[in-house]
GUTITOR-470750 format. One record per residue: x, z, y of N, C-alpha, C in turn; residue in one letter. Coordinates in pm, whole numbers. Layout:
N
+--------+--------+--------+--------+--------+--------+--------+--------+--------+-----+
:    n_x :    n_z :    n_y :   ca_x :   ca_z :   ca_y :    c_x :    c_z :    c_y : res :
+--------+--------+--------+--------+--------+--------+--------+--------+--------+-----+
:      X :      Z :      Y :      X :      Z :      Y :      X :      Z :      Y :   A :
...
+--------+--------+--------+--------+--------+--------+--------+--------+--------+-----+
//
This chain:
223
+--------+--------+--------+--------+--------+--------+--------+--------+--------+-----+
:    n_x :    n_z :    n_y :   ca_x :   ca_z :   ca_y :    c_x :    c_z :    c_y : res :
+--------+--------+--------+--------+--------+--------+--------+--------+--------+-----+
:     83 :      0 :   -121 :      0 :      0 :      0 :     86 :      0 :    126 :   X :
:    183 :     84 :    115 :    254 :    105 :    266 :    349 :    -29 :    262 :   X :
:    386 :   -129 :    171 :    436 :   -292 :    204 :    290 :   -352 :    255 :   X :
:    168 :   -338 :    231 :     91 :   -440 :    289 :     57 :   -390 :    452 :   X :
:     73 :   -245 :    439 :     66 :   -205 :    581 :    176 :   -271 :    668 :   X :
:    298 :   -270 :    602 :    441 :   -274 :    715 :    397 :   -448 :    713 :   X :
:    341 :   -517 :    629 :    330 :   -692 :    642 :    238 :   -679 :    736 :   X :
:     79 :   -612 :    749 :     31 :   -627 :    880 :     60 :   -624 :    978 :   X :
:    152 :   -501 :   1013 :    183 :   -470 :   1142 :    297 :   -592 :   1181 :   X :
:    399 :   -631 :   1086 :    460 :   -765 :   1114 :    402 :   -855 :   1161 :   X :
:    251 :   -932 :   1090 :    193 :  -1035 :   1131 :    151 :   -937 :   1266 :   X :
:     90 :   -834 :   1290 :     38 :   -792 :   1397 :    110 :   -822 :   1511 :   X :
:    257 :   -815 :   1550 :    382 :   -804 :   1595 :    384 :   -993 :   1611 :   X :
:    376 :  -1076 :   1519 :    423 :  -1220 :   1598 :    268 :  -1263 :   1649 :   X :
:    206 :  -1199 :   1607 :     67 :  -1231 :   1706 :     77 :  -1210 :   1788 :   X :
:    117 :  -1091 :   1833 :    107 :   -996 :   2000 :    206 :  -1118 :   2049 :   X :
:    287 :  -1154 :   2001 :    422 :  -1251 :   2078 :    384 :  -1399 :   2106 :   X :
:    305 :  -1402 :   2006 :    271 :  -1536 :   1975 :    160 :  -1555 :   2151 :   X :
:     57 :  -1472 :   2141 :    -46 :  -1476 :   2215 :      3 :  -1458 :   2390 :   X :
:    147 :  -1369 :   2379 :    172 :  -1369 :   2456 :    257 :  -1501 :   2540 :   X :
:    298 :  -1550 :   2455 :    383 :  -1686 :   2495 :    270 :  -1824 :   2544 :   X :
:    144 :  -1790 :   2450 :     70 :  -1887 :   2449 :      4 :  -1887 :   2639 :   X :
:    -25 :  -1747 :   2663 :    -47 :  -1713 :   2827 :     48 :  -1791 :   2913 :   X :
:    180 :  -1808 :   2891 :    285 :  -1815 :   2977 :    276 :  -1974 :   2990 :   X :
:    321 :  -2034 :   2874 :    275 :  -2166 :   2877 :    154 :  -2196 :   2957 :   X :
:     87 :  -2181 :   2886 :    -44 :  -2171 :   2975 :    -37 :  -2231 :   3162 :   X :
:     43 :  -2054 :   3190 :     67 :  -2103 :   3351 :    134 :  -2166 :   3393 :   X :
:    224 :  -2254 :   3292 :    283 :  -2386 :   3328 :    270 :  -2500 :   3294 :   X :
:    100 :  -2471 :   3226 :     78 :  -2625 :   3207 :    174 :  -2695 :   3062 :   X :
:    233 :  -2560 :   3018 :    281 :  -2648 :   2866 :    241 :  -2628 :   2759 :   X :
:     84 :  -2623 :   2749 :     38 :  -2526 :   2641 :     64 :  -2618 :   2510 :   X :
:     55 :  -2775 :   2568 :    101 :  -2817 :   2436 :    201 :  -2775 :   2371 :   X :
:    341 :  -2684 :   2435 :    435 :  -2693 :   2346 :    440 :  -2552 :   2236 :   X :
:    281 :  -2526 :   2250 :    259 :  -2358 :   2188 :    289 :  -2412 :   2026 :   X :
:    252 :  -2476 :   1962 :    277 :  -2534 :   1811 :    465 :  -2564 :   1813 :   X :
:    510 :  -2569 :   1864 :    656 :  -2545 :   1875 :    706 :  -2420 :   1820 :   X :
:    627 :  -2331 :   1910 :    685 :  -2163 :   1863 :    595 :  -2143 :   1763 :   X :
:    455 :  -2192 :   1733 :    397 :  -2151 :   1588 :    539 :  -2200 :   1525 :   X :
:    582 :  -2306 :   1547 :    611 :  -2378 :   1417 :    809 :  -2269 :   1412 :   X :
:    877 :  -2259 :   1524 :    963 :  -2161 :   1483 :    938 :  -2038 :   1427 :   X :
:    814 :  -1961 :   1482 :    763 :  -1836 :   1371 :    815 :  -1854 :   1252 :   X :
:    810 :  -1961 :   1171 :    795 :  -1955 :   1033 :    949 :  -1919 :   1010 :   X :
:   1044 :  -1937 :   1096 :   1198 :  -1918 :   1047 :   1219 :  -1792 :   1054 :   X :
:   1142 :  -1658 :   1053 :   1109 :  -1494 :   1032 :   1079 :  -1454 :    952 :   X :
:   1035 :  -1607 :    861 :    919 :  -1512 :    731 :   1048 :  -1457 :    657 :   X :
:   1129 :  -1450 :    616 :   1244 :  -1380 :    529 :   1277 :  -1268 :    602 :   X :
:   1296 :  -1219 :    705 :   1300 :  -1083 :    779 :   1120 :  -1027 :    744 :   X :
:   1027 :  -1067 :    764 :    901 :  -1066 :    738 :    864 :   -981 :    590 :   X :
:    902 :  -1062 :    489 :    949 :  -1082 :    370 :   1012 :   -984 :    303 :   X :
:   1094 :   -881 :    337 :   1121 :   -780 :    310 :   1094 :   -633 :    299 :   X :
:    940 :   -618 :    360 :    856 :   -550 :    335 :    803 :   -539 :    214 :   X :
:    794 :   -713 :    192 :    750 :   -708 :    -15 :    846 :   -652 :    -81 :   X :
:    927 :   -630 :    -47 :   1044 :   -594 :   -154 :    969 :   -472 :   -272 :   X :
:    954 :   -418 :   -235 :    874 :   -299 :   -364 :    810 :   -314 :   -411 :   X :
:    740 :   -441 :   -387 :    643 :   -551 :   -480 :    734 :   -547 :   -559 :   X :
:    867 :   -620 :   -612 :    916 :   -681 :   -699 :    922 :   -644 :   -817 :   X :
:    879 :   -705 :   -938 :    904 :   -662 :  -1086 :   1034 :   -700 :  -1118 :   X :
:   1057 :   -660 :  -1188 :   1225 :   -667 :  -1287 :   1162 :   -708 :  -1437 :   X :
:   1261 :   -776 :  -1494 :   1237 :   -802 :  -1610 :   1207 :   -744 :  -1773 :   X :
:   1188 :   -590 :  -1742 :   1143 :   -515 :  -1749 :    967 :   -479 :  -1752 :   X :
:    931 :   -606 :  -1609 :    779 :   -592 :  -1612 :    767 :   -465 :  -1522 :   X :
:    876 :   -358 :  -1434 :    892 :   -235 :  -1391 :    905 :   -260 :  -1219 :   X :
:    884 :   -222 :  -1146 :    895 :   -158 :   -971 :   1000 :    -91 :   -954 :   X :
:   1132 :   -130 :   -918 :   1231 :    -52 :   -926 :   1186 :     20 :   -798 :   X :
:   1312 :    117 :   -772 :   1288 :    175 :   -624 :   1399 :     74 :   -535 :   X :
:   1349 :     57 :   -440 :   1405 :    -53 :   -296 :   1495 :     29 :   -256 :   X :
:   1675 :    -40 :   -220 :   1753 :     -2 :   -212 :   1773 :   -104 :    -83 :   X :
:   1747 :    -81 :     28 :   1800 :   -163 :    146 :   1945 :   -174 :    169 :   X :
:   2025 :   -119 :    161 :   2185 :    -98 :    157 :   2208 :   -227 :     70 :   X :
:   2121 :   -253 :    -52 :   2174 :   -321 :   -127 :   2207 :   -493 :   -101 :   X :
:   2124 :   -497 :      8 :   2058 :   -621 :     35 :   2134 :   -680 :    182 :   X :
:   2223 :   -565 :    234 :   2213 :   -596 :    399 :   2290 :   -707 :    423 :   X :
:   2393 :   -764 :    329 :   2479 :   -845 :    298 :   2413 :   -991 :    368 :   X :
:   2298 :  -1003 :    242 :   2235 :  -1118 :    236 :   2145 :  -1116 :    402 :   X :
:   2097 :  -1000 :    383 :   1993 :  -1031 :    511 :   2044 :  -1027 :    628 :   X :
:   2155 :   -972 :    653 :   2234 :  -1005 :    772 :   2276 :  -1162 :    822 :   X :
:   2337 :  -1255 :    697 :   2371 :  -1391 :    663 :   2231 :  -1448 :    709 :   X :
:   2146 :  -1422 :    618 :   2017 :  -1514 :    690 :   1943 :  -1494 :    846 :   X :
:   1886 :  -1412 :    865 :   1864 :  -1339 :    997 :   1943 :  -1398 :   1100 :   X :
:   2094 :  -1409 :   1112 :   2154 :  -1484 :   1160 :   2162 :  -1650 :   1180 :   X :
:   2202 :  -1658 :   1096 :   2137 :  -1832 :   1050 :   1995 :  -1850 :   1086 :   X :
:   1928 :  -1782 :   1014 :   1736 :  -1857 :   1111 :   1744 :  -1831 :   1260 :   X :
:   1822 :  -1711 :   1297 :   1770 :  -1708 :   1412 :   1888 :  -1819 :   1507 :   X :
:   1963 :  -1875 :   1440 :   2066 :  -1955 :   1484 :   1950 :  -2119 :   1497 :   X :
:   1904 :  -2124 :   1411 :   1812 :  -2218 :   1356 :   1676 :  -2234 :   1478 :   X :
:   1613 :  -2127 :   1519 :   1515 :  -2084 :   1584 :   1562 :  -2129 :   1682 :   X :
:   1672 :  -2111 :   1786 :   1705 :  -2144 :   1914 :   1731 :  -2304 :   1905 :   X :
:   1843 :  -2294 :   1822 :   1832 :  -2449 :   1832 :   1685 :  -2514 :   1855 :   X :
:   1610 :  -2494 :   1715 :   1505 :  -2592 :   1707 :   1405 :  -2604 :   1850 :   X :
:   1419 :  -2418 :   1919 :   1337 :  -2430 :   2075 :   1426 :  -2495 :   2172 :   X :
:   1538 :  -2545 :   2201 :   1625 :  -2640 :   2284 :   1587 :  -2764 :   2245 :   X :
:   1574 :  -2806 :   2108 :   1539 :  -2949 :   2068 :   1397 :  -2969 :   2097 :   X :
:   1325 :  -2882 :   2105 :   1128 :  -2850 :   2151 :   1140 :  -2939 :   2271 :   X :
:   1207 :  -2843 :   2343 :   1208 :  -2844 :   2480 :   1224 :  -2984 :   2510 :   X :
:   1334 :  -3038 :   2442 :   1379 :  -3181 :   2502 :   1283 :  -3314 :   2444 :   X :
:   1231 :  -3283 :   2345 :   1118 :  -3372 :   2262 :    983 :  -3388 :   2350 :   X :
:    976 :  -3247 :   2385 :    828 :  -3230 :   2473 :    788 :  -3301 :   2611 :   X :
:    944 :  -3287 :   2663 :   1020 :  -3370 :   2819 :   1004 :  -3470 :   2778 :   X :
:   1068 :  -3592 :   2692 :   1060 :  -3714 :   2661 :    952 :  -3752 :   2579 :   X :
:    855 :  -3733 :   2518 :    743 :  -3795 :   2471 :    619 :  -3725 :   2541 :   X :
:    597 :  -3608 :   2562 :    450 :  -3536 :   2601 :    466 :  -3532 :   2763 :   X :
:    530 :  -3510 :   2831 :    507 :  -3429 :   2977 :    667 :  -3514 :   3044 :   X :
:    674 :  -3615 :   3117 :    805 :  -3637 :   3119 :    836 :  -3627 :   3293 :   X :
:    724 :  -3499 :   3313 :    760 :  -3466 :   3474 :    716 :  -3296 :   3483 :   X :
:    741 :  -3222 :   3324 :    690 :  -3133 :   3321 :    817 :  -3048 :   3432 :   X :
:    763 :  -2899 :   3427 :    861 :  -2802 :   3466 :    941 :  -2820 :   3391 :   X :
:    985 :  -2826 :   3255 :   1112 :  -2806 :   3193 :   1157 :  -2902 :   3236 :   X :
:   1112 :  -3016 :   3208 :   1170 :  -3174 :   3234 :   1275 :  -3156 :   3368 :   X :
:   1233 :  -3123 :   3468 :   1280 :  -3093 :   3598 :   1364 :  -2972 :   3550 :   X :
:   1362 :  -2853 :   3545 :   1479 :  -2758 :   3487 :   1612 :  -2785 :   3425 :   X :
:   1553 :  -2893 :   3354 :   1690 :  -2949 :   3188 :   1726 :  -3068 :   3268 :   X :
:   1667 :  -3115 :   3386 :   1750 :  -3258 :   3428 :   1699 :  -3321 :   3320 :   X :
:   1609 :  -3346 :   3251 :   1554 :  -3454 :   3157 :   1526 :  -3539 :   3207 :   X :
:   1586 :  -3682 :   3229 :   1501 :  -3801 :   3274 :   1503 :  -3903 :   3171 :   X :
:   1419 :  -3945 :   3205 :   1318 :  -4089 :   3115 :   1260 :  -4183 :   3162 :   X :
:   1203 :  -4276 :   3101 :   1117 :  -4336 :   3144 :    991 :  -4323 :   3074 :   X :
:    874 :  -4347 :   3163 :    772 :  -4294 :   3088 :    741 :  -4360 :   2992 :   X :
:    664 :  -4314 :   2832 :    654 :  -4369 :   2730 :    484 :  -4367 :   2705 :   X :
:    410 :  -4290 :   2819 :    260 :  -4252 :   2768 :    293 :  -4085 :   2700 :   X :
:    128 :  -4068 :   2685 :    160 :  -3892 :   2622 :    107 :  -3961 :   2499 :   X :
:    223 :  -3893 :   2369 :    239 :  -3903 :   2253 :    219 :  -3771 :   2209 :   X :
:    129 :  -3686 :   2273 :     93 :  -3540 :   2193 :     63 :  -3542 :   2075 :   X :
:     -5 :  -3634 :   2012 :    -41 :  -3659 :   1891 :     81 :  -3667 :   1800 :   X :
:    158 :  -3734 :   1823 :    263 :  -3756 :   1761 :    365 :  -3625 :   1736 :   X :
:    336 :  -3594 :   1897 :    422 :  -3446 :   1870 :    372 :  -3351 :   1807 :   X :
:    266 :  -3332 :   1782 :    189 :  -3228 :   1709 :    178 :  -3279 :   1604 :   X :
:    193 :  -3425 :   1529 :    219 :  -3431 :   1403 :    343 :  -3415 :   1334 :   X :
:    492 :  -3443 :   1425 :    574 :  -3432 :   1413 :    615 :  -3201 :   1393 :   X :
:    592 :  -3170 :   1465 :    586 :  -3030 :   1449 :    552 :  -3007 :   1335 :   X :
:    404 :  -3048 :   1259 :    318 :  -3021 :   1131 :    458 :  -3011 :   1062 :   X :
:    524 :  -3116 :   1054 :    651 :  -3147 :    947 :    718 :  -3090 :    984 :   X :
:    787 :  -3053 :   1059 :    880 :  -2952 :   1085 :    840 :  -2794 :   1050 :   X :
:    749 :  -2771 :   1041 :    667 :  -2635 :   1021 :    651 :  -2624 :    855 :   X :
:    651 :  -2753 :    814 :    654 :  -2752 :    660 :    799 :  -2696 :    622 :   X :
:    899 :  -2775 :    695 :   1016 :  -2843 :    625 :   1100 :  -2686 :    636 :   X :
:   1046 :  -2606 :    757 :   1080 :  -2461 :    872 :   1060 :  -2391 :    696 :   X :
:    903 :  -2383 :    616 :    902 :  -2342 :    575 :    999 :  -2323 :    471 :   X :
:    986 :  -2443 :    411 :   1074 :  -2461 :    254 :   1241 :  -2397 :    269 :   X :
:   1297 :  -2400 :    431 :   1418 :  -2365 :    453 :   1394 :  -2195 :    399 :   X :
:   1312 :  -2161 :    504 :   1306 :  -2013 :    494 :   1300 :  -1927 :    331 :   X :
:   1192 :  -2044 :    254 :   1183 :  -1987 :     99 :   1373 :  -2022 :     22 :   X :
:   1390 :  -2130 :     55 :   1533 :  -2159 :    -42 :   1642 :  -2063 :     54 :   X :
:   1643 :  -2026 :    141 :   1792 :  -1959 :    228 :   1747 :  -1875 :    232 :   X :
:   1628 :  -1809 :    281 :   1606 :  -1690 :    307 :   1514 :  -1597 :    169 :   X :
:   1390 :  -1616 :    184 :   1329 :  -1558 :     57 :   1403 :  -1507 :    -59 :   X :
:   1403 :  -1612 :   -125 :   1492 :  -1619 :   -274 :   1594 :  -1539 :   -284 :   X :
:   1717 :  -1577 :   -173 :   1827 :  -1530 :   -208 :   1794 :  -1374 :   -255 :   X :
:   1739 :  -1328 :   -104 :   1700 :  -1167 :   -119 :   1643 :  -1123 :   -265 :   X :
:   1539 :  -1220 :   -325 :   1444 :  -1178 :   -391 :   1534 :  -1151 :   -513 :   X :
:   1674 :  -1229 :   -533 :   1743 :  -1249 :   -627 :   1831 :  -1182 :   -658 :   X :
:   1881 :  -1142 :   -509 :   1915 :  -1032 :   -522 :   1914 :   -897 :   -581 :   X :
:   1780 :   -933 :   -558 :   1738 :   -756 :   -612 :   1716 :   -783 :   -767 :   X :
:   1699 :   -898 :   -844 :   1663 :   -931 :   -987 :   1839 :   -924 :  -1021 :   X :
:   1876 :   -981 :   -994 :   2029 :  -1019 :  -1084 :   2144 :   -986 :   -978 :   X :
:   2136 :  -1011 :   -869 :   2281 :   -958 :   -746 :   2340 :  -1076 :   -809 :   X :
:   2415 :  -1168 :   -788 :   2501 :  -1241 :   -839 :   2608 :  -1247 :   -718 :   X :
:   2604 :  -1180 :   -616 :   2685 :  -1175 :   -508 :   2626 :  -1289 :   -425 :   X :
:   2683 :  -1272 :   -257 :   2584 :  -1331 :   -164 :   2594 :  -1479 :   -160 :   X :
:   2726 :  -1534 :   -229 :   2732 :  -1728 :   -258 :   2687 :  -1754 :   -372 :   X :
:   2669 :  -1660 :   -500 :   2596 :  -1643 :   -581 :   2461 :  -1691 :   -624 :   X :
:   2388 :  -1588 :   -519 :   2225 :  -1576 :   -445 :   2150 :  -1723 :   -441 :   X :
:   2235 :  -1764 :   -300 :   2240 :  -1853 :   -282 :   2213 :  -1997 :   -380 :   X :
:   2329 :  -1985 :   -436 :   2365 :  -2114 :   -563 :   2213 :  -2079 :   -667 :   X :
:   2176 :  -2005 :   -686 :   2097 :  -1937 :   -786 :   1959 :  -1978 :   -721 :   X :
:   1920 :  -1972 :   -565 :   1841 :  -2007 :   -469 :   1790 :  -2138 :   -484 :   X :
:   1914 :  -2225 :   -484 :   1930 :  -2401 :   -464 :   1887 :  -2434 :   -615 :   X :
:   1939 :  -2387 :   -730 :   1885 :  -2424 :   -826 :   1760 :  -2417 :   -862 :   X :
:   1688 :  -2322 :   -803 :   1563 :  -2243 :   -867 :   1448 :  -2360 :   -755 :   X :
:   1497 :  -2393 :   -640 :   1403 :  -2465 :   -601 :   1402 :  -2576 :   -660 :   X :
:   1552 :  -2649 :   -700 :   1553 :  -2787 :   -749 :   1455 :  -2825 :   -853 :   X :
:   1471 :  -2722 :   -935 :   1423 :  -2743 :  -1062 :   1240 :  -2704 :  -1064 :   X :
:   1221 :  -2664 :   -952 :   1060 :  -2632 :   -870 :   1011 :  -2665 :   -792 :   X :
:   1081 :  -2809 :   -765 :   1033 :  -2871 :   -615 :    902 :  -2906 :   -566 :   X :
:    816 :  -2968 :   -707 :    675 :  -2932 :   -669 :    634 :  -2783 :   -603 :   X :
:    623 :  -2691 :   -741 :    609 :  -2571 :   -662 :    634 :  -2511 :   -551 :   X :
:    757 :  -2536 :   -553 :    829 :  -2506 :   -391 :    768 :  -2589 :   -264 :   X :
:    740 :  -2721 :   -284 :    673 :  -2773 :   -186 :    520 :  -2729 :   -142 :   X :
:    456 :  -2709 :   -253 :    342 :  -2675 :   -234 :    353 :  -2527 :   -134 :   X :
:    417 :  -2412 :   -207 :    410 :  -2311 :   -139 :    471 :  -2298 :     46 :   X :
:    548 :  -2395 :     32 :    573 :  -2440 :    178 :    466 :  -2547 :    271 :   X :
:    363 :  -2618 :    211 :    248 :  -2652 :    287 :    169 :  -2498 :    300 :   X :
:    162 :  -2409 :    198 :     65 :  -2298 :    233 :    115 :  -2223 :    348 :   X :
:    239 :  -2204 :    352 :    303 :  -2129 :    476 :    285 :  -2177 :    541 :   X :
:    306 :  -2311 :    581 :    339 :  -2409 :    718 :    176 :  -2395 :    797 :   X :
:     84 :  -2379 :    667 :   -107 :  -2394 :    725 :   -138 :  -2262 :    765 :   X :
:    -84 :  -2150 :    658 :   -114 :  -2005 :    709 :    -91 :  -1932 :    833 :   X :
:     45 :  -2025 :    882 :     90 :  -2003 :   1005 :      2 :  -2096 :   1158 :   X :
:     27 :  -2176 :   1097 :    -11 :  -2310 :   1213 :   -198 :  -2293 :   1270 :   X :
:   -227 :  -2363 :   1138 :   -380 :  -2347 :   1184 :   -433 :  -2206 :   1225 :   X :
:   -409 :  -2084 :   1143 :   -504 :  -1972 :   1227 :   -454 :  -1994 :   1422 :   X :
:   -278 :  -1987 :   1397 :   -254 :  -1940 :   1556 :   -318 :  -2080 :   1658 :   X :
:   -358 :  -2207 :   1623 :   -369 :  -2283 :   1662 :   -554 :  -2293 :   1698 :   X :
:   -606 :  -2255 :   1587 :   -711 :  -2292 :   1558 :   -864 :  -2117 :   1506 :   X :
:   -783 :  -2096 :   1478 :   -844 :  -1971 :   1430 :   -801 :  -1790 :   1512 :   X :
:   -693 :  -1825 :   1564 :   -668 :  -1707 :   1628 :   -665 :  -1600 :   1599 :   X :
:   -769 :  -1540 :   1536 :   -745 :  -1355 :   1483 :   -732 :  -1320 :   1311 :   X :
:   -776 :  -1514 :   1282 :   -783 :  -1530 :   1151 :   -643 :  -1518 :   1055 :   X :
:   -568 :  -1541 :   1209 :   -400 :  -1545 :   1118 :   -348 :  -1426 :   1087 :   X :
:   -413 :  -1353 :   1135 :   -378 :  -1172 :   1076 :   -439 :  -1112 :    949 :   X :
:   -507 :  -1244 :    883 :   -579 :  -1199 :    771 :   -517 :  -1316 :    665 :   X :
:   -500 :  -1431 :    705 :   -474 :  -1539 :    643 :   -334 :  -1556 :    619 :   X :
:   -272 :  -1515 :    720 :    -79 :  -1496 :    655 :    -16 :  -1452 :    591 :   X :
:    -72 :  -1293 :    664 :    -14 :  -1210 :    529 :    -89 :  -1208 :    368 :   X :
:   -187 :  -1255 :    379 :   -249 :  -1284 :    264 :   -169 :  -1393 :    155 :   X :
:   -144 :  -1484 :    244 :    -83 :  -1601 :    190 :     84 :  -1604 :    161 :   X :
:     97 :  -1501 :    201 :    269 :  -1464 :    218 :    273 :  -1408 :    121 :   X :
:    214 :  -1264 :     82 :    210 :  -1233 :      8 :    192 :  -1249 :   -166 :   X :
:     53 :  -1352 :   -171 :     68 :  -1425 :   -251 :    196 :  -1560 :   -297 :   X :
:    223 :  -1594 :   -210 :    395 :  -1648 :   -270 :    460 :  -1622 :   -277 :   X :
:    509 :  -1491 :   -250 :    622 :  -1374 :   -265 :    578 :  -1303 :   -431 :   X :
:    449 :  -1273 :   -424 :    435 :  -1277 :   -577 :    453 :  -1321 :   -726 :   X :
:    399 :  -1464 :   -661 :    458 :  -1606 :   -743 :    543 :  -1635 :   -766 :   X :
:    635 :  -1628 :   -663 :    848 :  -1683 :   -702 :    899 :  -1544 :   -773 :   X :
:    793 :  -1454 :   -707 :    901 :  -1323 :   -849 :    861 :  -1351 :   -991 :   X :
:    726 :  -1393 :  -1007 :    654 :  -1448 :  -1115 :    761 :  -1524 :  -1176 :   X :
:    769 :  -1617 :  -1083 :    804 :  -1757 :  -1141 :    929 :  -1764 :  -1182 :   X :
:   1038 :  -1700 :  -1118 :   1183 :  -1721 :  -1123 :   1223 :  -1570 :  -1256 :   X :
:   1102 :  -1509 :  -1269 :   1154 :  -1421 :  -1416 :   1110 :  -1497 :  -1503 :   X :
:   1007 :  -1580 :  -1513 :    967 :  -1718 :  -1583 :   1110 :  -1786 :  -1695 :   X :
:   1132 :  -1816 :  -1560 :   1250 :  -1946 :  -1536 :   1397 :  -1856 :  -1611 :   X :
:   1404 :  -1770 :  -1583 :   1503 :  -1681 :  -1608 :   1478 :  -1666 :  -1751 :   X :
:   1407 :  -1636 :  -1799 :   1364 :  -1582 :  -1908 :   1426 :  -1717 :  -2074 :   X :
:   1322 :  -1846 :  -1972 :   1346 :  -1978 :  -2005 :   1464 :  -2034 :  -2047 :   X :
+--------+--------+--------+--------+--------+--------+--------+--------+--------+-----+
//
């Protein structure tokens, strides 16, 4: 119970941020670029993600007790990297949004972005995001998720993890894809479209695939 509490108050936490960014935009007229930061949210779910940890079965079929010390290795490495990932991808936002959506926005003028005008391709950009919000996801499950999750099943050390990570998706790429459209929708559409729904629909959905790859990869292991 107290992991589904600490996952609410998480989703509770990029809502409050989320909603708050969405205001700001807002007063500058860039609300289109709010599916930008939905779509970086998703590079958290592995900091997110670690609340499940006491979910995890062992092969055993058992709940060990959660040893955070054990893990800081890995989650330090990722945390870093997404959030290395996150900035980038909001600098590349920024400059996509200037040249196809708004090419006399405030940023446009800020970043010295010039162009010529192309028409507003919002559509495009908001389909283009969709994919990136997918692709945001699948990163976060193979670099971030896994390693941790694998951690705590076998430790194979943190290049280990990793290698153990890359295989487990290869050989699950359906699966793995699928569970990365559910993230990419759990995230996107409530904050986009549903609003208070994403505090019920994320962690719901997070949870349930954090279930599944422990499922799946003692499966596979086993196999």
């Amino acid at each position: 119970m107290i992991s589904y509490g600490l996952l609410f108050f998480a989703s509770l936490m990029i809502f409050f941020i989320s909603q708050i960014i969405h205001f700001y935009l807002g007063t500058y007229n860039l609300s289109t670029m709010y599916i930008s930061f939905c779509a970086g949210f998703i590079l958290f779910i592995p900091l997110v993600s670690l609340v499940l940890h006491p979910l995890i079965v062992n092969k055993e079929g058992k709940s060990e007790t959660f040893h955070f010390s054990a893990l800081l290795a890995n989650i330090g490495l990722v945390c870093v990297v997404q959030f290395l990932c996150f900035l980038i991808w909001m600098t590349d936002a920024i400059a996509l949004y200037s040249l196809y959506v708004d090419q006399h926005s405030f940023l446009a003028k800020v970043f010295d972005i010039k162009t010529q005008s192309r028409g507003d391709m919002t559509f495009e950009f908001y389909c283009f995001n969709f994919i990136l919000a997918w692709l945001f996801a699948m990163l976060s499950m193979v670099v971030g998720v896994l390693p941790c999750l694998i951690a705590r099943l076998d430790n194979y050390g943190v290049v280990g993890d990793f290698v153990a990570a890359f295989s487990f998706a290869k050989r699950h790429k359906s699966l793995m894809c699928f569970y990365a459209l559910l993230i990419a929708s759990s995230v996107l559409v409530p904050l986009l479209y549903g609003k208070y729904l994403f505090l019920v629909i994320f962690p719901s959905v997070l949870a349930w695939v954090f279930t599944r790859l422990n499922k799946k990869y003692l499966e596979s292991s086993v196999s």
